[in-house]
Backbone atoms as SQL, in Angstrom:
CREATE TABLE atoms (id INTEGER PRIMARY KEY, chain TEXT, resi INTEGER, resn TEXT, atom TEXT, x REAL, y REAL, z REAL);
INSERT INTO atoms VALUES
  (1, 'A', 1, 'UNK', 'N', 130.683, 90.925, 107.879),
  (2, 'A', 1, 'UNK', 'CA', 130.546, 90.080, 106.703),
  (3, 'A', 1, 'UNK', 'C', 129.100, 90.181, 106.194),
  (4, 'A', 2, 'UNK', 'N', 128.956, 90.152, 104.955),
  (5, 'A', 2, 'UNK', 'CA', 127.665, 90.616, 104.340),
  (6, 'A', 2, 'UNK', 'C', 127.397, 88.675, 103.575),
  (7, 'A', 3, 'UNK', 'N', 125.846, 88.406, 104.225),
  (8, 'A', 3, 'UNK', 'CA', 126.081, 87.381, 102.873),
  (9, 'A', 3, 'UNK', 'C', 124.735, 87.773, 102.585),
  (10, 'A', 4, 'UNK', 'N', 124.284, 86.946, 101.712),
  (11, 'A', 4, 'UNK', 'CA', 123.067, 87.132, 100.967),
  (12, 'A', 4, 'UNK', 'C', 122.061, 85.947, 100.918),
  (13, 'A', 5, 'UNK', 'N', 120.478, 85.744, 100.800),
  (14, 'A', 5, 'UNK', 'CA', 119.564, 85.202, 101.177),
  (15, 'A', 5, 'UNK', 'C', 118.931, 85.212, 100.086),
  (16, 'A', 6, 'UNK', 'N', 117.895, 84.280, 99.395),
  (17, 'A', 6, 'UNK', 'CA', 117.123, 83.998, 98.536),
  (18, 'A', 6, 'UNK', 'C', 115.685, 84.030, 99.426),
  (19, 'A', 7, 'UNK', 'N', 114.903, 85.199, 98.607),
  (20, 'A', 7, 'UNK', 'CA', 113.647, 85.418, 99.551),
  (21, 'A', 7, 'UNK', 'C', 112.934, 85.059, 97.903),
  (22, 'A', 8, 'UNK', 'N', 111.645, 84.749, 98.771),
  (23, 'A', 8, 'UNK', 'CA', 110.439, 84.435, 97.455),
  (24, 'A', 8, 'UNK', 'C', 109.687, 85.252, 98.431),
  (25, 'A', 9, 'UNK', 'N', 108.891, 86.134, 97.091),
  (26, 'A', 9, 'UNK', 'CA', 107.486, 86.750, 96.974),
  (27, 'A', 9, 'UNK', 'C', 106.997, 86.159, 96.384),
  (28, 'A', 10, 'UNK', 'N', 105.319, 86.163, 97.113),
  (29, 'A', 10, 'UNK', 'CA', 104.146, 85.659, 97.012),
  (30, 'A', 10, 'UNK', 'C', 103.081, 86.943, 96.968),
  (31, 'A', 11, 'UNK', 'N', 102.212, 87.135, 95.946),
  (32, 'A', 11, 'UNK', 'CA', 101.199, 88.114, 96.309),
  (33, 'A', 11, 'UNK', 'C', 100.243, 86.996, 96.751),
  (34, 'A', 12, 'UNK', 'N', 99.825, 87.615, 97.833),
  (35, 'A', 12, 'UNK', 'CA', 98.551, 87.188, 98.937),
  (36, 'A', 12, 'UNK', 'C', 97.328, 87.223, 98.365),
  (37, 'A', 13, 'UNK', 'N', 96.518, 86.438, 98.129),
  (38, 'A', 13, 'UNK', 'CA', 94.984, 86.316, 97.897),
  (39, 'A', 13, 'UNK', 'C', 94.127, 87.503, 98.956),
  (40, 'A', 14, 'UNK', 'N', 94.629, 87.589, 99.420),
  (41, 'A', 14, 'UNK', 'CA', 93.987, 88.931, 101.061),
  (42, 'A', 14, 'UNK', 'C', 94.865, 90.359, 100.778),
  (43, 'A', 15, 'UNK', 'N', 95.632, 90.463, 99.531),
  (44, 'A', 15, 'UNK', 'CA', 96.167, 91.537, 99.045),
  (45, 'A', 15, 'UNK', 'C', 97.544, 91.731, 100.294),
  (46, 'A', 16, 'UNK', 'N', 98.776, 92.569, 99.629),
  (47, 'A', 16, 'UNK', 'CA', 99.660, 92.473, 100.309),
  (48, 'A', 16, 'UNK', 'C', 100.748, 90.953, 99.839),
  (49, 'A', 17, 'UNK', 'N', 101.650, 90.919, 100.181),
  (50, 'A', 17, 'UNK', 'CA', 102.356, 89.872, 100.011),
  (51, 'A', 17, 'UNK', 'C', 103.247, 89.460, 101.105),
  (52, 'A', 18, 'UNK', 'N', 103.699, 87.986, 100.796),
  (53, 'A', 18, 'UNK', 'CA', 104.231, 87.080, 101.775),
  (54, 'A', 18, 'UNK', 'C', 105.566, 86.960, 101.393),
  (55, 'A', 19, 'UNK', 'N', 106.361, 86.962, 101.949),
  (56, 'A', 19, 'UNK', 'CA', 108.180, 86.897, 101.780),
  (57, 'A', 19, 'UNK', 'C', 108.490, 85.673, 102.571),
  (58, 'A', 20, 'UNK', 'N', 109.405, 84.796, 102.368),
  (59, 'A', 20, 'UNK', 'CA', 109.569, 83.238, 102.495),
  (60, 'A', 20, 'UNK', 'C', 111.092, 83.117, 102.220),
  (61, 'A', 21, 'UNK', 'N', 112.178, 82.714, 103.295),
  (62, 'A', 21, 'UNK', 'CA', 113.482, 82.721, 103.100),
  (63, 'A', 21, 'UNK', 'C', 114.151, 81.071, 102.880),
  (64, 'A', 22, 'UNK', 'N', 113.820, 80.767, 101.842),
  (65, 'A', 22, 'UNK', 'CA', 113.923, 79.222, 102.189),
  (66, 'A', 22, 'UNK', 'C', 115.099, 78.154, 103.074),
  (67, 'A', 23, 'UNK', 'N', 116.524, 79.261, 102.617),
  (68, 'A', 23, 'UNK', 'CA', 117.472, 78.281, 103.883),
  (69, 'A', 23, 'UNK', 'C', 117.199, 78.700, 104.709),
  (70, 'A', 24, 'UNK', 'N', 116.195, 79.057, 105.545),
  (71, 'A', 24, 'UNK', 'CA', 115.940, 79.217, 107.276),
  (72, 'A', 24, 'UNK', 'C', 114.461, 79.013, 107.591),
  (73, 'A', 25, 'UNK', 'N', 114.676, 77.963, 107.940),
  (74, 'A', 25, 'UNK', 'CA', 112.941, 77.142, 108.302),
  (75, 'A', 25, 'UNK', 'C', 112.312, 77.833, 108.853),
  (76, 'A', 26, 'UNK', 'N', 110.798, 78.129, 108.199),
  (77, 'A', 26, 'UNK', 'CA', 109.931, 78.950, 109.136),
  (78, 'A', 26, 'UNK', 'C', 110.036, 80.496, 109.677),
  (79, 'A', 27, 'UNK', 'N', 110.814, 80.845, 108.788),
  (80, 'A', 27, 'UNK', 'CA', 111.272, 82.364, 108.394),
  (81, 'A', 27, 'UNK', 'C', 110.252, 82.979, 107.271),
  (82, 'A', 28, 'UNK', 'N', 109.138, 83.512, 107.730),
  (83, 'A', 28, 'UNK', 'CA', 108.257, 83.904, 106.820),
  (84, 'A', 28, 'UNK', 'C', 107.987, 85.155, 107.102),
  (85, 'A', 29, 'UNK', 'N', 107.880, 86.175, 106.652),
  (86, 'A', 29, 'UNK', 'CA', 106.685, 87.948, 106.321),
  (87, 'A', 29, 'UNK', 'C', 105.980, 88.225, 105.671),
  (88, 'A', 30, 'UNK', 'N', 105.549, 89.609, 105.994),
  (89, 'A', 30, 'UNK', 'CA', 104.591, 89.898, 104.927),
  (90, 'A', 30, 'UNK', 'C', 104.676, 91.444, 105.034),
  (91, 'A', 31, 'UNK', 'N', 104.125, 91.824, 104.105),
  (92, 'A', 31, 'UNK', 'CA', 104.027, 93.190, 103.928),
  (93, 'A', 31, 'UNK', 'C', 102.765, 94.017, 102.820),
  (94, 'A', 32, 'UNK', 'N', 101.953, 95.118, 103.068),
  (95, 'A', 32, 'UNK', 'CA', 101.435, 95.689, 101.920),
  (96, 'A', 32, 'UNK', 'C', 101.899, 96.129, 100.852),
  (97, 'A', 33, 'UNK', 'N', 102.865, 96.172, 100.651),
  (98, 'A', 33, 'UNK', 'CA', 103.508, 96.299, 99.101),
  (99, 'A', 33, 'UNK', 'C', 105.172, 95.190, 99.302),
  (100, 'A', 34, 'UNK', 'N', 105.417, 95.080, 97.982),
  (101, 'A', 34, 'UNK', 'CA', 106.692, 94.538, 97.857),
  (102, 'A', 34, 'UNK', 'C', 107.590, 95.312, 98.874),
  (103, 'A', 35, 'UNK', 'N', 107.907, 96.175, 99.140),
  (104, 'A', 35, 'UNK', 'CA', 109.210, 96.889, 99.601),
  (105, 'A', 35, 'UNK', 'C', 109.266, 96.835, 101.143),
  (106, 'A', 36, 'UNK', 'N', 108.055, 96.551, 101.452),
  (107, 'A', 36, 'UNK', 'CA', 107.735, 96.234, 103.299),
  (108, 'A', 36, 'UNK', 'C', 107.306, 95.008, 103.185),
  (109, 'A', 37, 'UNK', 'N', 107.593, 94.051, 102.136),
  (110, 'A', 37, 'UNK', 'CA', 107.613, 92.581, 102.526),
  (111, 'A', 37, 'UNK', 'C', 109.405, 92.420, 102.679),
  (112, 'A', 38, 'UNK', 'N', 109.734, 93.240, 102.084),
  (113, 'A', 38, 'UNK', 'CA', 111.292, 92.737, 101.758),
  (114, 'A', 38, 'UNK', 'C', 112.106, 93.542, 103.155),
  (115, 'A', 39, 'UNK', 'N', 111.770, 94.652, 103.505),
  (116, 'A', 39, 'UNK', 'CA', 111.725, 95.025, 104.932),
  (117, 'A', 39, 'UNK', 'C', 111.779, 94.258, 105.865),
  (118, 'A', 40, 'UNK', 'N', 110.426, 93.912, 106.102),
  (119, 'A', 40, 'UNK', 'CA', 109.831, 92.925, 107.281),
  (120, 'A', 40, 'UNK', 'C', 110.830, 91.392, 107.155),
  (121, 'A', 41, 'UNK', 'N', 110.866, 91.131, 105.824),
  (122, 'A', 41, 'UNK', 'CA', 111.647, 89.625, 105.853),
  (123, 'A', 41, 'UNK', 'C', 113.403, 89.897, 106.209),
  (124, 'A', 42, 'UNK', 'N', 113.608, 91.180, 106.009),
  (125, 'A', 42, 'UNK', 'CA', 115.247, 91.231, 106.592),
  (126, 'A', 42, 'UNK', 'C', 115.233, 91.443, 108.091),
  (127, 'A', 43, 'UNK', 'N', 114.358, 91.652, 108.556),
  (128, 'A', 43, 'UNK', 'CA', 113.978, 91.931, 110.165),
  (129, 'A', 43, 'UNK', 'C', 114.142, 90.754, 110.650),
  (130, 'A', 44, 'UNK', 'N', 113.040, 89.278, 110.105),
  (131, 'A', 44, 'UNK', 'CA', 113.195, 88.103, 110.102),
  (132, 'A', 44, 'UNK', 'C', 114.195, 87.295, 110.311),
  (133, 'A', 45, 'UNK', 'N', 114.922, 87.451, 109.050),
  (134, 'A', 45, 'UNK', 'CA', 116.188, 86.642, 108.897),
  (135, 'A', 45, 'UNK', 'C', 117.119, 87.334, 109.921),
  (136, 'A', 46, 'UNK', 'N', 117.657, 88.405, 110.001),
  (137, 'A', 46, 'UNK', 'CA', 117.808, 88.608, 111.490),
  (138, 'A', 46, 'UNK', 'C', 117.630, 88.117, 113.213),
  (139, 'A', 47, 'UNK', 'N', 116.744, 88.428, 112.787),
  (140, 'A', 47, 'UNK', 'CA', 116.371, 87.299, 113.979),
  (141, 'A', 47, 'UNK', 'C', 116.309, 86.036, 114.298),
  (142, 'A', 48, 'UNK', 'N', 115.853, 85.337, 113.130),
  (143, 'A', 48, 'UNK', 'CA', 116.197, 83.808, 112.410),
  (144, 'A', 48, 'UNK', 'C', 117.875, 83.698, 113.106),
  (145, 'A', 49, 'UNK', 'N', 118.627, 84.209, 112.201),
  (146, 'A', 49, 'UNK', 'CA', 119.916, 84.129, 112.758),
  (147, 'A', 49, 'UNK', 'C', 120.841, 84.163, 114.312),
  (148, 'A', 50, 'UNK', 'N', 119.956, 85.045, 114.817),
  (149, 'A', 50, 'UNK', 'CA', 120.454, 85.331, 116.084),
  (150, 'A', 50, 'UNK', 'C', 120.141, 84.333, 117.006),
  (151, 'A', 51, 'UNK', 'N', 118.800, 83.888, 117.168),
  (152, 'A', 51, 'UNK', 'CA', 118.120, 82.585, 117.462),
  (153, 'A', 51, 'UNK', 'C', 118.816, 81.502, 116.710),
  (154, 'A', 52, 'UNK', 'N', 119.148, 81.143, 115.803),
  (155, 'A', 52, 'UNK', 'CA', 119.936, 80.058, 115.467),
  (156, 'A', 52, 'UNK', 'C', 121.130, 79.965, 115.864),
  (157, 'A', 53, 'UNK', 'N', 121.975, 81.424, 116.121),
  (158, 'A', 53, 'UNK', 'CA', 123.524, 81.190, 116.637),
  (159, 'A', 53, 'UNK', 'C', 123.339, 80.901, 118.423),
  (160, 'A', 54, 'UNK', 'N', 122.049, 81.449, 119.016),
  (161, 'A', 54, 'UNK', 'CA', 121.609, 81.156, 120.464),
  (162, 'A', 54, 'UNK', 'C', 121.456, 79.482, 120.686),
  (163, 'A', 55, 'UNK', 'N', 121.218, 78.804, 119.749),
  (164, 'A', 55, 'UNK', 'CA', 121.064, 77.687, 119.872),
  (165, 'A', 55, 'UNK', 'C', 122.069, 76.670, 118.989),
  (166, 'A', 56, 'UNK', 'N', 122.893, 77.090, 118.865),
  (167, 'A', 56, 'UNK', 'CA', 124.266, 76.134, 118.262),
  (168, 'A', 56, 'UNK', 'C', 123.823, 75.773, 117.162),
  (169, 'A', 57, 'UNK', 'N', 122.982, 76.506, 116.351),
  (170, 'A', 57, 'UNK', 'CA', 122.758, 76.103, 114.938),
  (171, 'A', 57, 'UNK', 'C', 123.802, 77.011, 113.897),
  (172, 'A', 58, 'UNK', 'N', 123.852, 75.740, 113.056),
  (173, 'A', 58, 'UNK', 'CA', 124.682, 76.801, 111.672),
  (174, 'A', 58, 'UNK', 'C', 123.422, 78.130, 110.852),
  (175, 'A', 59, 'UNK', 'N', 124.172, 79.070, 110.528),
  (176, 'A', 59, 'UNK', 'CA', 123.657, 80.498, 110.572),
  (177, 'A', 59, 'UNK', 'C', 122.969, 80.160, 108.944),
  (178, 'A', 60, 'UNK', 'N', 123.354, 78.995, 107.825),
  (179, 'A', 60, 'UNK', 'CA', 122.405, 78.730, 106.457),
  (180, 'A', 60, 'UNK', 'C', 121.711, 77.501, 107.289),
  (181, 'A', 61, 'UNK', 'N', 120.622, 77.142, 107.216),
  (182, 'A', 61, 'UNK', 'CA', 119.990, 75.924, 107.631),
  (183, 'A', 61, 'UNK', 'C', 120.212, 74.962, 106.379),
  (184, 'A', 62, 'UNK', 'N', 119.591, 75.613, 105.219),
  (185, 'A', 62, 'UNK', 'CA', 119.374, 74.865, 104.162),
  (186, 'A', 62, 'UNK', 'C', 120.150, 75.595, 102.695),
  (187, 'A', 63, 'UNK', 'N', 120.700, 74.256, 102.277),
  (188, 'A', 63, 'UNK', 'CA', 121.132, 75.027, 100.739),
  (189, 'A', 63, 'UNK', 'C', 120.628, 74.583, 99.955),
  (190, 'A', 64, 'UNK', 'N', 119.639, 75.897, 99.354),
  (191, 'A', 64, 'UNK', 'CA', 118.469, 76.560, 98.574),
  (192, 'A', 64, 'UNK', 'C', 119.059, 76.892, 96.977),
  (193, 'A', 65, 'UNK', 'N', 118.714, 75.817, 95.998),
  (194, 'A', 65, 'UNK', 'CA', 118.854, 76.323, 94.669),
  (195, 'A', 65, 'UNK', 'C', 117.721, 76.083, 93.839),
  (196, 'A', 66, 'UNK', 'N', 117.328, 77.462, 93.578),
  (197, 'A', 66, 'UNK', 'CA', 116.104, 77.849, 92.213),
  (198, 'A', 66, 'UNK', 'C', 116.462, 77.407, 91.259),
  (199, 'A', 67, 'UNK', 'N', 115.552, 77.188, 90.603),
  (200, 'A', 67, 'UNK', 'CA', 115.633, 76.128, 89.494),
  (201, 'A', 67, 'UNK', 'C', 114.249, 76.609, 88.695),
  (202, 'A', 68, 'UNK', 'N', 114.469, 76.660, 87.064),
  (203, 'A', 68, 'UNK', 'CA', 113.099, 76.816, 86.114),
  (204, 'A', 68, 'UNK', 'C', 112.490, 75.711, 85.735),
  (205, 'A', 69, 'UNK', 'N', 111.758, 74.997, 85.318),
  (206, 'A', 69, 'UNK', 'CA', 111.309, 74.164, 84.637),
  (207, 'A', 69, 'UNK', 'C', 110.318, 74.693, 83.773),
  (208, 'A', 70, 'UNK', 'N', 110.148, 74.114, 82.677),
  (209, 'A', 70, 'UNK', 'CA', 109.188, 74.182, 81.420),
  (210, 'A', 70, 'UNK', 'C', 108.294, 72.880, 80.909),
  (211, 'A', 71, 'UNK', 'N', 107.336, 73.372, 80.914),
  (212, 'A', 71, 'UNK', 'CA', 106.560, 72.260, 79.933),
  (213, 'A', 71, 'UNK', 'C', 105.112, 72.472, 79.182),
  (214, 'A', 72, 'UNK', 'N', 104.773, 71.836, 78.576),
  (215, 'A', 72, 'UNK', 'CA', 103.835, 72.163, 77.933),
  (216, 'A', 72, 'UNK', 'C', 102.394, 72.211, 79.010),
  (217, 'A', 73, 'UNK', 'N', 101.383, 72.803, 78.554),
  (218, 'A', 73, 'UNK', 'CA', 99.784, 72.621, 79.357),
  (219, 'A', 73, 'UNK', 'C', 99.435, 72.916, 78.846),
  (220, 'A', 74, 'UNK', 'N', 98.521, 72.158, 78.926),
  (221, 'A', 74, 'UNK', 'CA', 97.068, 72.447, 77.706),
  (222, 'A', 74, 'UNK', 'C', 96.097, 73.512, 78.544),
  (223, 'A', 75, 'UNK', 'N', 95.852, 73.624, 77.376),
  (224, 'A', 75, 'UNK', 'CA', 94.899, 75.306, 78.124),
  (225, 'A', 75, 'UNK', 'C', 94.502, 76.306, 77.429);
């Protein structure tokens, strides 16, 4: 069964970027370019998972919905 994960990129102030899986607490990577953050964070969640089914946890921790908001700023 294939499911799918909502990862956020972050470019890093120290160059490189941070990958962040939000339904699975404390599931974080990083990588020097986008494509080995997104690498490294499926390695993660992997493991995230396996460790969560080791410990009688459900395999989504959290249900994660993105959302836009708009508003004005002065600037």
């Amino acid at each position: 069964m294939q499911q799918s994960f909502t990862v956020i990129l972050t470019k890093s102030d120290e160059g490189g970027f941070v990958a962040e899986c939000p339904s699975l607490p404390g599931c974080f990577s990083q990588g020097e370019t986008k494509a080995e953050a997104l690498d490294n964070i499926r390695e993660a969640i992997i493991l995230s998972l396996e460790t969560r089914e080791a410990e009688g946890l459900p395999a989504h921790g959290l249900h994660v919905e993105i959302a836009e908001v708009q508003l004005a700023v002065n600037g």
